[in-house]
DOBA-746307 format. One record per atom (N, C-alpha, C, O): residue in one letter; x, y, z. Coordinates in steps of 0.05 Angstrom, whole numbers, padded with zeros to 5 digits, always signed. Layout:
AXYZ/...
REM end
This chain:
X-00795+04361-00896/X-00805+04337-00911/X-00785+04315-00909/X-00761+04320-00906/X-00794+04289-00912/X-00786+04274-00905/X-00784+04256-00934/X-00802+04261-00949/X-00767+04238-00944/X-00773+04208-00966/X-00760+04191-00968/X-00758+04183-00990/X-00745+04177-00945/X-00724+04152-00938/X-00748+04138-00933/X-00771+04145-00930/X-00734+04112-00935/X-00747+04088-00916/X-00765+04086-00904/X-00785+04073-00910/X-00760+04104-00880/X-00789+04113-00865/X-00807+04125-00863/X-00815+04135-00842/X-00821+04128-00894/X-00834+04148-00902/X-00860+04140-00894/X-00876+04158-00896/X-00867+04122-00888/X-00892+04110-00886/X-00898+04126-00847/X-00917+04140-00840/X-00879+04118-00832/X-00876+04125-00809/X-00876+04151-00805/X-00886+04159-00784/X-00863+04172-00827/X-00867+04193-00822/X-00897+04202-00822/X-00908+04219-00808/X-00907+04186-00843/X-00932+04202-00859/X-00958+04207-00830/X-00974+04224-00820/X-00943+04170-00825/X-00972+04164-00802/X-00957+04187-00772/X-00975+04197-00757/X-00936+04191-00767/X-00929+04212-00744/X-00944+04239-00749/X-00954+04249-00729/X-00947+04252-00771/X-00953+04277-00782/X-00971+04276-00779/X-00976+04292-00761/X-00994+04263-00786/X-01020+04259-00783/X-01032+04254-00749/X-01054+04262-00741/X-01017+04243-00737/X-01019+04240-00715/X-01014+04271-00700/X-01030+04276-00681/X-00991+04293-00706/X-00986+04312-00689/X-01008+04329-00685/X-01010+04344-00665/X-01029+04329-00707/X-01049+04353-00704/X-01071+04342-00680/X-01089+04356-00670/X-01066+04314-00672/X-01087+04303-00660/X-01087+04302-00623/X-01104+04308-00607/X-01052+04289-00620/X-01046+04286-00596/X-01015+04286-00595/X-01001+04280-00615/X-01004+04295-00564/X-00979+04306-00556/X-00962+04283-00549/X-00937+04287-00551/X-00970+04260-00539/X-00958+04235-00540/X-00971+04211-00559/X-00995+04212-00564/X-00954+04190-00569/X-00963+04168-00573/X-00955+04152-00582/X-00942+04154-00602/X-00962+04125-00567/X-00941+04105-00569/X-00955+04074-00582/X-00977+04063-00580/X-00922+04067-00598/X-00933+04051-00620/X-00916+04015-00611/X-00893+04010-00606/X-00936+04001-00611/X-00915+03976-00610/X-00904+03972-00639/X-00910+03981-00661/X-00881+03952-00626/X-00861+03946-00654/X-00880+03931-00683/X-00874+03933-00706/X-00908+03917-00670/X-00917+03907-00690/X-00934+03922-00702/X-00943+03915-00724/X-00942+03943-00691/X-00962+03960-00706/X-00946+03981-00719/X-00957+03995-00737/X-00917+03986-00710/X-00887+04008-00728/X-00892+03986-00755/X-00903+03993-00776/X-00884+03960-00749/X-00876+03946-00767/X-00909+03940-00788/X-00907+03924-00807/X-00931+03950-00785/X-00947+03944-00807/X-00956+03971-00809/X-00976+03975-00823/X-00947+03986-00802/X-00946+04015-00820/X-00922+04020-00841/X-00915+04036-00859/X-00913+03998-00827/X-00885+04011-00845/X-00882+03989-00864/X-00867+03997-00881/X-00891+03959-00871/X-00906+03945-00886/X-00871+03932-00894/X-00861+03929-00916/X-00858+03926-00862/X-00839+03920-00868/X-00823+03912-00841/X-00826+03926-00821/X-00805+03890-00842/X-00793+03886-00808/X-00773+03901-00805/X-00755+03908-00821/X-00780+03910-00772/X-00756+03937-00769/X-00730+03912-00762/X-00729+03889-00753/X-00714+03929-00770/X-00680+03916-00761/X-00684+03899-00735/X-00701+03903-00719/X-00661+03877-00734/X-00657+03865-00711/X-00648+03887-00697/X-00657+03884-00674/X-00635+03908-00699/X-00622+03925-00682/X-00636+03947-00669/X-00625+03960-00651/X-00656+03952-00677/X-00675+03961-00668/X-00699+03945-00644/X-00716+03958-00631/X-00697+03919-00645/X-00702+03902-00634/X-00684+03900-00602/X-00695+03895-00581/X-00663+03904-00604/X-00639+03892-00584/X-00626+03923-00575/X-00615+03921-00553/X-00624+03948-00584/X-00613+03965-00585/X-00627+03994-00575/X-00643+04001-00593/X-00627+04010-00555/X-00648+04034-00551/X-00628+04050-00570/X-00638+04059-00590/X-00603+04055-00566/X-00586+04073-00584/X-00600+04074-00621/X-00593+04089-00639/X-00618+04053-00623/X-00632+04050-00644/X-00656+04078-00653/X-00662+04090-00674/X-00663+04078-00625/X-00693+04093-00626/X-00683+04133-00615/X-00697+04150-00604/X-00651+04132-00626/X-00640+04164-00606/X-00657+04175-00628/X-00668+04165-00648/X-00652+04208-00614/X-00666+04217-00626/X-00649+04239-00646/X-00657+04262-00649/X-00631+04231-00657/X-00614+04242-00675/X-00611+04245-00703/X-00600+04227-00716/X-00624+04273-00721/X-00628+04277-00744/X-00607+04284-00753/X-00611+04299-00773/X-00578+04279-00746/X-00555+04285-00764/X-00543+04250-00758/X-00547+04233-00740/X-00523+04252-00791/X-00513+04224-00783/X-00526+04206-00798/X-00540+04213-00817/X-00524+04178-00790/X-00533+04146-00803/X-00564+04146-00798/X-00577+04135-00816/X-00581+04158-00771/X-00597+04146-00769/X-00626+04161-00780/X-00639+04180-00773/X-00628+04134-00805/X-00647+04155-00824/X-00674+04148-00814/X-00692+04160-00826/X-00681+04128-00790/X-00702+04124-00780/X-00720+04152-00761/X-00744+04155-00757/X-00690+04171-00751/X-00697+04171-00730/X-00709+04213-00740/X-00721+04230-00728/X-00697+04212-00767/X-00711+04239-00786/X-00732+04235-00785/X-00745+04248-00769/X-00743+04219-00798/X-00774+04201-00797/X-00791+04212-00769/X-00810+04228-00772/X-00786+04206-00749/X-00803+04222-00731/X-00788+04248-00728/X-00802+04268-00734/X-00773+04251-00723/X-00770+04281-00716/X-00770+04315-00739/X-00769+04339-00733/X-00774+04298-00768/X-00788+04317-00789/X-00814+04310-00783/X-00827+04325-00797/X-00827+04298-00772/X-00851+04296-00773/X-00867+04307-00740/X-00891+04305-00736/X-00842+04319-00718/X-00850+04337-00705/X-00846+04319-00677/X-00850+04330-00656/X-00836+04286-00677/X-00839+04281-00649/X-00804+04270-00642/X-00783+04268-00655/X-00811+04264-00617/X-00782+04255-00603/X-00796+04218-00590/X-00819+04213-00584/X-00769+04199-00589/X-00776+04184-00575/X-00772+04195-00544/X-00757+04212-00537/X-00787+04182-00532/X-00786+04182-00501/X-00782+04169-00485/X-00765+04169-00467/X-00806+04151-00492/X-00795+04121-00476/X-00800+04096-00489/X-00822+04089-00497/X-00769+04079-00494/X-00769+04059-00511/X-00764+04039-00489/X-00749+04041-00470/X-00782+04015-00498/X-00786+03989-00485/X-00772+03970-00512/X-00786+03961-00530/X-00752+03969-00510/X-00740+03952-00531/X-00757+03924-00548/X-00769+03906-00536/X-00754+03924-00570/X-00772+03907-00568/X-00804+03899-00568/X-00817+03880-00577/X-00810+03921-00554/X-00837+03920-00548/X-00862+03939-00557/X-00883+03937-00570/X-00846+03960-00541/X-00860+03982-00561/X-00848+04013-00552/X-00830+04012-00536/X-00853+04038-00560/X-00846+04064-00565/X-00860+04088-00558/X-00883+04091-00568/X-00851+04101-00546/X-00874+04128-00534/X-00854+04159-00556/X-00833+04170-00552/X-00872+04161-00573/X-00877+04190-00581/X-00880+04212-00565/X-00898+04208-00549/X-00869+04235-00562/X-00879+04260-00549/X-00862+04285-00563/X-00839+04283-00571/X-00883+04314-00566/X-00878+04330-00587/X-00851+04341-00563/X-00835+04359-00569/
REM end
């Protein structure tokens, strides 16, 4: 279980795993699930989107308690999920 920041993101990933094995979100549809603007650094930065649940990056628990990995990040633009 997940309840930082990106709880909103988690909720909508979880719901998503029972459905499909990839899937990918642009920054503006992250950012109105999450009913909030993601960091400039996340914007400018792929080291933003690792996929590392130990440590600072409390974004990145958010998907991976909720069962996915990033895969392929288009900075900026948008984000590919896969379990």
């Amino acid at each position: 279980m997940y309840n930082g920041k990106y709880l909103r993101l988690y909720e909508y990933l979880k719901k998503k795993e029972k459905e499909l094995s990839q899937y990918t979100l642009t920054f503006n549809e992250m950012e109105h699930i999450l009913q909030f603007n993601l960091p400039v650094s996340a914007y400018k930065y792929s080291a933003w989107w690792a996929n590392e649940i130990d440590g600072m990056h409390t974004q990145a628990r958010s998907w991976m308690l909720a069962g996915w990995k990033t895969s392929d990040v288009i900075v900026g633009k948008k984000i590919t999920f896969k379990k």
